[in-house]
N, CA, C and O atoms as CSV, one atom per row, in Angstrom:
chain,resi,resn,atom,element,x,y,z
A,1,UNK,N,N,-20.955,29.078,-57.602
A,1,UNK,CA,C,-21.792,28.215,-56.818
A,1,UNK,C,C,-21.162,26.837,-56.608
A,1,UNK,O,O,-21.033,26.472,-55.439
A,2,UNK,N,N,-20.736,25.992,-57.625
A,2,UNK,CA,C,-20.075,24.990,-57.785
A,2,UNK,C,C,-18.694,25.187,-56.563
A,2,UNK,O,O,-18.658,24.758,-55.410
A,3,UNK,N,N,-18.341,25.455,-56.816
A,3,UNK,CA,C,-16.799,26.051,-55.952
A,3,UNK,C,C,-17.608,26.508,-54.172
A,3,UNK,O,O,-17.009,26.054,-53.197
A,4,UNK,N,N,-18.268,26.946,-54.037
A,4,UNK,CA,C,-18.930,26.481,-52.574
A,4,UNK,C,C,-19.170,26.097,-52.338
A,4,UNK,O,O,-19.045,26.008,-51.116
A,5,UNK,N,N,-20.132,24.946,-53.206
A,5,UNK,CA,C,-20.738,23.847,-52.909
A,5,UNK,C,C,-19.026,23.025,-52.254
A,5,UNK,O,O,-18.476,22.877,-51.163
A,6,UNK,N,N,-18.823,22.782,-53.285
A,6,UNK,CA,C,-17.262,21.754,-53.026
A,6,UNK,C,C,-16.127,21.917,-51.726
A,6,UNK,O,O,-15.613,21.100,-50.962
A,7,UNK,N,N,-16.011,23.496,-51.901
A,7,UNK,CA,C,-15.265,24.164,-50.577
A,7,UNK,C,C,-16.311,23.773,-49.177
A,7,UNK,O,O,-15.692,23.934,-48.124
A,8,UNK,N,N,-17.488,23.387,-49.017
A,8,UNK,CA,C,-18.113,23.286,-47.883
A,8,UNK,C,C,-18.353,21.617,-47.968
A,8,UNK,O,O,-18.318,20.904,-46.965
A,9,UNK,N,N,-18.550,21.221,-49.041
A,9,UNK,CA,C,-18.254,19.444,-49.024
A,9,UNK,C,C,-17.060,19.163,-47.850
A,9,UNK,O,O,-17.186,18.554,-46.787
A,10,UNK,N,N,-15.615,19.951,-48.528
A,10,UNK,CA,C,-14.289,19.608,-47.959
A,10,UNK,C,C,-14.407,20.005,-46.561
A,10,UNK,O,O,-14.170,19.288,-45.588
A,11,UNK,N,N,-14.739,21.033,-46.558
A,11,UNK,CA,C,-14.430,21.644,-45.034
A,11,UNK,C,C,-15.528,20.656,-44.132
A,11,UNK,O,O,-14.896,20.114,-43.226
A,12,UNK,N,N,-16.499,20.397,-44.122
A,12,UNK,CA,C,-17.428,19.285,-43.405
A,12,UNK,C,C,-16.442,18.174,-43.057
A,12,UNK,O,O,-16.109,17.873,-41.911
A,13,UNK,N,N,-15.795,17.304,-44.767
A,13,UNK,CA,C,-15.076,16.230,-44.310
A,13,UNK,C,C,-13.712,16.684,-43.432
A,13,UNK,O,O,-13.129,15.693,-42.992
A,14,UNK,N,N,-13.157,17.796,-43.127
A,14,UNK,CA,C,-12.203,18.062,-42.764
A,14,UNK,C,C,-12.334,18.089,-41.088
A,14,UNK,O,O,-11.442,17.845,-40.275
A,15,UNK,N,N,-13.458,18.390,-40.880
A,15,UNK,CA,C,-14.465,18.676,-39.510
A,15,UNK,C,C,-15.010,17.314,-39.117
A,15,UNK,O,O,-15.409,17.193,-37.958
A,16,UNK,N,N,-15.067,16.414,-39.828
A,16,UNK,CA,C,-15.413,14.691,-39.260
A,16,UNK,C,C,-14.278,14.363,-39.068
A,16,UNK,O,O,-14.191,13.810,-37.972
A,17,UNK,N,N,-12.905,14.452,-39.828
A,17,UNK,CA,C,-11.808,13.980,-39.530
A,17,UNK,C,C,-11.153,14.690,-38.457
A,17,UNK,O,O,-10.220,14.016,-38.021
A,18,UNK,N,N,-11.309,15.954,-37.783
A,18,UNK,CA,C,-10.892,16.289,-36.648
A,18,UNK,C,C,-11.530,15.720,-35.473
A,18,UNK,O,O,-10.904,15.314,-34.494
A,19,UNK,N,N,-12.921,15.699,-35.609
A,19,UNK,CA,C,-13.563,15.291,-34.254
A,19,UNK,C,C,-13.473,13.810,-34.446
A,19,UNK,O,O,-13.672,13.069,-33.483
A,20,UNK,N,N,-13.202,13.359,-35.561
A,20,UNK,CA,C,-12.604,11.763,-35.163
A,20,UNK,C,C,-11.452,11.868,-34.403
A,20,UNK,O,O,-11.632,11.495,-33.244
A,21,UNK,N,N,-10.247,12.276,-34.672
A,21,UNK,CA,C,-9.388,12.557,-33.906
A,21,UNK,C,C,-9.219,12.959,-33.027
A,21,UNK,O,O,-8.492,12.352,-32.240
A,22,UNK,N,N,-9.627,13.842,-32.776
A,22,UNK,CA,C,-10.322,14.509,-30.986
A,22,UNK,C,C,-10.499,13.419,-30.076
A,22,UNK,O,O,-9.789,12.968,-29.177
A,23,UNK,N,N,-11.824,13.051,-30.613
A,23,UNK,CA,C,-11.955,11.556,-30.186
A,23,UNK,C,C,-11.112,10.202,-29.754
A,23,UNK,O,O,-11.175,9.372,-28.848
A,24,UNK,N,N,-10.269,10.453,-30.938
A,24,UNK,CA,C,-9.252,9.373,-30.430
A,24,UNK,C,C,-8.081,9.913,-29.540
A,24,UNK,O,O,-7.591,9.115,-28.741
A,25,UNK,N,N,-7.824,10.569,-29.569
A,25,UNK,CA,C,-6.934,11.434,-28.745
A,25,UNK,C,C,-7.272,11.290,-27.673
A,25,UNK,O,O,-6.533,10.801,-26.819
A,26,UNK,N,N,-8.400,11.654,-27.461
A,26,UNK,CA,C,-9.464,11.473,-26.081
A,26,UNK,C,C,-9.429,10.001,-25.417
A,26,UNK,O,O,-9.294,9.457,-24.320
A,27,UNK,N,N,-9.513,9.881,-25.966
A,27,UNK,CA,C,-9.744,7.894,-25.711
A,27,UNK,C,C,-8.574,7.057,-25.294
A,27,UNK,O,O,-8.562,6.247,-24.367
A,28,UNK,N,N,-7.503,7.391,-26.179
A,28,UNK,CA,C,-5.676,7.065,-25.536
A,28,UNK,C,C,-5.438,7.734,-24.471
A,28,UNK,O,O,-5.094,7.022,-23.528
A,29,UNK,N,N,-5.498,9.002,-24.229
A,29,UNK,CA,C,-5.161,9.689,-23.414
A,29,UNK,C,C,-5.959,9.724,-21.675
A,29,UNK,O,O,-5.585,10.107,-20.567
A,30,UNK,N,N,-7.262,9.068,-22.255
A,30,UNK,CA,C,-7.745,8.380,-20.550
A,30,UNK,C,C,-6.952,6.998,-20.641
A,30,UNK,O,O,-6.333,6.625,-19.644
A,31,UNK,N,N,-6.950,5.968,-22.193
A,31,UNK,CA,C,-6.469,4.995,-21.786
A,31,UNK,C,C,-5.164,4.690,-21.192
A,31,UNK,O,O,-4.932,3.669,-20.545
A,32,UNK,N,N,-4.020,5.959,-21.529
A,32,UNK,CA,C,-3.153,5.822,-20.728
A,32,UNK,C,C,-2.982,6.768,-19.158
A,32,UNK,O,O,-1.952,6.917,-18.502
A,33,UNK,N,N,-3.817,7.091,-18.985
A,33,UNK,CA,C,-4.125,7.748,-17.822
A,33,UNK,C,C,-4.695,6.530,-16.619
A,33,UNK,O,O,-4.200,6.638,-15.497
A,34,UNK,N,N,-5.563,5.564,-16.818
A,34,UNK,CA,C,-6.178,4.530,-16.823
A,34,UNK,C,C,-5.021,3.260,-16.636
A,34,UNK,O,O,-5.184,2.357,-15.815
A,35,UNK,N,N,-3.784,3.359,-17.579
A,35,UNK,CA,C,-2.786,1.933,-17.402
A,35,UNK,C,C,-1.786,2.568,-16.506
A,35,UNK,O,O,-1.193,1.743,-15.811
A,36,UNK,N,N,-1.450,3.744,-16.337
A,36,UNK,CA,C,-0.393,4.524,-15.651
A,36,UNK,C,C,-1.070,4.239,-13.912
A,36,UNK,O,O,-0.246,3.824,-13.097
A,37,UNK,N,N,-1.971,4.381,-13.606
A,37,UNK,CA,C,-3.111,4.339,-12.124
A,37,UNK,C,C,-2.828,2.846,-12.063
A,37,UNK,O,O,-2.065,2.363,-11.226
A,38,UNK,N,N,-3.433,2.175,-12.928
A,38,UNK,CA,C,-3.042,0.489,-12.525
A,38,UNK,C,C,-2.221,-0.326,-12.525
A,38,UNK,O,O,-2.327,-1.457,-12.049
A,39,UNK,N,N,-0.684,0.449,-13.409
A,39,UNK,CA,C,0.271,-0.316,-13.172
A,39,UNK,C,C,0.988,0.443,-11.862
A,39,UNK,O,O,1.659,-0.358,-11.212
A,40,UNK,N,N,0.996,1.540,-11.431
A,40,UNK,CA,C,1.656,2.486,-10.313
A,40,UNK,C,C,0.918,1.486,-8.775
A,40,UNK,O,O,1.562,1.189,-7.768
A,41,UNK,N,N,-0.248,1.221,-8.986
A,41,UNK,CA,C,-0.920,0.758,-8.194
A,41,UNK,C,C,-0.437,-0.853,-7.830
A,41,UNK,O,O,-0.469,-1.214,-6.654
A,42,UNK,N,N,-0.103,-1.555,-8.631
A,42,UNK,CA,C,0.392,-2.530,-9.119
A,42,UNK,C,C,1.772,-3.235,-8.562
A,42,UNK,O,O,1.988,-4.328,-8.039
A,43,UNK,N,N,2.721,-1.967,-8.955
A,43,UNK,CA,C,3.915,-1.797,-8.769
A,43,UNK,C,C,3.978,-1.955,-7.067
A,43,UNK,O,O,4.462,-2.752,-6.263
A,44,UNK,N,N,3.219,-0.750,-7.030
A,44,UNK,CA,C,3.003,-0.546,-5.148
A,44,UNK,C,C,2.984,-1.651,-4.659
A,44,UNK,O,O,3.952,-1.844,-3.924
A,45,UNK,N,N,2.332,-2.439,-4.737
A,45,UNK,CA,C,1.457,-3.990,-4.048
A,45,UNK,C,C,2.977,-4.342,-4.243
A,45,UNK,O,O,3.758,-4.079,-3.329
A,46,UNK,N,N,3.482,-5.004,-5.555
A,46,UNK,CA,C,4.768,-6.087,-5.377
A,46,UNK,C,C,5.763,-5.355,-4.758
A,46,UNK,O,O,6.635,-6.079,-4.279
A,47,UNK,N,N,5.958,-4.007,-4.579
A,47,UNK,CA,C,6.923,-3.840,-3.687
A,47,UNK,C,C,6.791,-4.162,-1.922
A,47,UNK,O,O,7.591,-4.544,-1.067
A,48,UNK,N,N,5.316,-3.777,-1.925
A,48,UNK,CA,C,5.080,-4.304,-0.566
A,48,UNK,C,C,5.553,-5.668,0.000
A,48,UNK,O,O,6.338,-5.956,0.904
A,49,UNK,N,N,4.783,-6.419,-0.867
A,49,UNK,CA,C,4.882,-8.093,-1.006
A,49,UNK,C,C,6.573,-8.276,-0.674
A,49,UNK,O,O,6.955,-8.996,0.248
A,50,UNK,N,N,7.740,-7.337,-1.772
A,50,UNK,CA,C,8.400,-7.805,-1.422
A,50,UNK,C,C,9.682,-7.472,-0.331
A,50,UNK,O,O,10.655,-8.125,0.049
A,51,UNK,N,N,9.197,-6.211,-0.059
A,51,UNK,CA,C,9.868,-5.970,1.433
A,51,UNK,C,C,9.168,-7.308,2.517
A,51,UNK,O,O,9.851,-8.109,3.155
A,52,UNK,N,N,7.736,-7.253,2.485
A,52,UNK,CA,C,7.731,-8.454,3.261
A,52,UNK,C,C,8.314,-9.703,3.452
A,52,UNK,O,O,8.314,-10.347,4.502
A,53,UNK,N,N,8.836,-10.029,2.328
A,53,UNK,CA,C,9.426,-11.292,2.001
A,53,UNK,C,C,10.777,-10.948,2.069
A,53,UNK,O,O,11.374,-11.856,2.647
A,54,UNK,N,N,11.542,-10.028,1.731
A,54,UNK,CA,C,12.716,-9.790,2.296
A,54,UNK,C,C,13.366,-9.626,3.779
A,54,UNK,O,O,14.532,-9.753,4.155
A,55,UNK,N,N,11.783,-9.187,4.710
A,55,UNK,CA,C,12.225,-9.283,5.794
A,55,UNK,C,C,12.084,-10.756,6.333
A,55,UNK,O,O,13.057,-11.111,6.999
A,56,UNK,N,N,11.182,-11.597,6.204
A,56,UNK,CA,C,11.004,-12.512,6.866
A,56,UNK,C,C,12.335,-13.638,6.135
A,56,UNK,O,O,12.716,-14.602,6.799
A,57,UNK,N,N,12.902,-13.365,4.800
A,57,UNK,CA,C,14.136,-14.104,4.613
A,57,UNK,C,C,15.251,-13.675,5.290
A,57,UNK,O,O,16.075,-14.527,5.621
A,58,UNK,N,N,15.494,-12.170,5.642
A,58,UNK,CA,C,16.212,-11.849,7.115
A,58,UNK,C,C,16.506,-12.601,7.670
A,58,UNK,O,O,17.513,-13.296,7.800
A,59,UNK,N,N,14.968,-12.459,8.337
A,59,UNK,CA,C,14.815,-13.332,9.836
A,59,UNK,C,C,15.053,-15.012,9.518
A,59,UNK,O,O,15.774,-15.684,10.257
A,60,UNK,N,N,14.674,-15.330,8.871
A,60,UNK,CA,C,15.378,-16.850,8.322
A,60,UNK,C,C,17.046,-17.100,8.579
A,60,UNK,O,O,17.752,-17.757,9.344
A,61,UNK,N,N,17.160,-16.458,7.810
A,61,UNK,CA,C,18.531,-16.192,7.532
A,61,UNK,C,C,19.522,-15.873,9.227
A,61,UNK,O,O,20.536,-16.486,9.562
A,62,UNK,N,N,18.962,-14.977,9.872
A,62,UNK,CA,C,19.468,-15.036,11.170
A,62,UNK,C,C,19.534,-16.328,11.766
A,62,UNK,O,O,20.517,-17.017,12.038
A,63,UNK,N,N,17.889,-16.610,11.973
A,63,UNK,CA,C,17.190,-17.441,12.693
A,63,UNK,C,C,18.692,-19.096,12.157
A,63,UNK,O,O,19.121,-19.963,12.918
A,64,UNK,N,N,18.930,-18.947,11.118
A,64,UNK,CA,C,19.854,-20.415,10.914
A,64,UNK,C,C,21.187,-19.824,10.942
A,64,UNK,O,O,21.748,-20.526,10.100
A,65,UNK,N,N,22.032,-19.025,11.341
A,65,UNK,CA,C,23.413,-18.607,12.019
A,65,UNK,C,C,22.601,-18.841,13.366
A,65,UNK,O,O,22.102,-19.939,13.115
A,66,UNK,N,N,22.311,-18.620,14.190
A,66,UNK,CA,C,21.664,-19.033,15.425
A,66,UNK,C,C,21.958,-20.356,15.822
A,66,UNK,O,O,22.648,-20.782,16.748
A,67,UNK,N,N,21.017,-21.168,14.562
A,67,UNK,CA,C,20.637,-22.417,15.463
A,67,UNK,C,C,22.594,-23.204,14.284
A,67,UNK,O,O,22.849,-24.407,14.338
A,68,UNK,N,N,23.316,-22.448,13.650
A,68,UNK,CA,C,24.911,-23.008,12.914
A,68,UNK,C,C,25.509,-23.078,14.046
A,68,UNK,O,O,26.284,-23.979,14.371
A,69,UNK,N,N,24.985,-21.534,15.145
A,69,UNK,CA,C,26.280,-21.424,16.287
A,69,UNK,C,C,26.128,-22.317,17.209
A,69,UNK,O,O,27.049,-22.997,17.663
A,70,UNK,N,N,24.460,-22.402,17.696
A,70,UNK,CA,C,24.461,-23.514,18.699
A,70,UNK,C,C,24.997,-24.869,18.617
A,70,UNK,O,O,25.411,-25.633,19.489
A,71,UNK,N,N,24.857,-25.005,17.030
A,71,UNK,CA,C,25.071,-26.430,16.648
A,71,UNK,C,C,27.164,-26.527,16.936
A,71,UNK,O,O,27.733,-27.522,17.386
A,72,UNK,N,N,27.647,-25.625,16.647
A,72,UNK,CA,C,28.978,-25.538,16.662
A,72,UNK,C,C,29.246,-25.246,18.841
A,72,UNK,O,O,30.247,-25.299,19.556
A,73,UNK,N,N,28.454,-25.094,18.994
A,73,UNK,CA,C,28.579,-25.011,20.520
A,73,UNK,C,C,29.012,-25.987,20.976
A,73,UNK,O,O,30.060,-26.420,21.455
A,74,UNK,N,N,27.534,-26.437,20.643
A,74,UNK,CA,C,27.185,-28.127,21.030
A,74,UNK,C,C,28.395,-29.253,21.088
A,74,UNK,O,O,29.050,-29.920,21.889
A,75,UNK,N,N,28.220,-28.975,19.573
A,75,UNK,CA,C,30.070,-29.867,19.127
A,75,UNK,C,C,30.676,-29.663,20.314
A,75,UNK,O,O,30.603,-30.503,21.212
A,76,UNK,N,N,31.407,-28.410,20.454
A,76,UNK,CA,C,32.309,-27.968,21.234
A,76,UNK,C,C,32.611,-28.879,22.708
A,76,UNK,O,O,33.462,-29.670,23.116
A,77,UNK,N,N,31.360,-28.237,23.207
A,77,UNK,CA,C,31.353,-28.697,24.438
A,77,UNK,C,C,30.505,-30.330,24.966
A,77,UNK,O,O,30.079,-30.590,26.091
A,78,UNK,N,N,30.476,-31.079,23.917
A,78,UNK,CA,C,29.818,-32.390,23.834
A,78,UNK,C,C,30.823,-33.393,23.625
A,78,UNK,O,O,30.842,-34.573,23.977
A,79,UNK,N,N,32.005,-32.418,22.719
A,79,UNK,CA,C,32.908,-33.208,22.203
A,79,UNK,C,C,33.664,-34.356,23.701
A,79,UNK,O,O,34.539,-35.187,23.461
């Protein structure tokens, strides 16, 4: 009797310590399901941001060889 009693004590605590774990398992596993969605999401945006900003430093960047050549024109034919 003693010896079942005890064998079903253990096995109970053995059965709280799984479904604790379950539990936590559960819980990391949305929480990284959860940081993976918001940093992917995240990521997305600053890449956007920075193609945008790469193009419009392009166009900068053209936009002043443009106004280097005119300026070297100018010289030229002012001289």
């Amino acid at each position: 009797m003693v010896g079942k009693k005890m064998l079903k004590k253990t096995w109970d605590n053995i059965e709280i310590i799984l479904i604790t774990l379950s539990m936590l398992l559960a819980m990391f596993t949305a929480g990284l399901i959860l940081g993976v969605y918001v940093s992917s999401n995240t990521i997305e945006e600053l890449s956007n941001d920075n193609i945008v900003k790469e193009r419009t430093i392009q166009q900068q960047k053209e936009r002043i060889r443009e106004l280097q050549k005119f300026k070297q024109l100018k010289e030229i034919y002012n001289a």
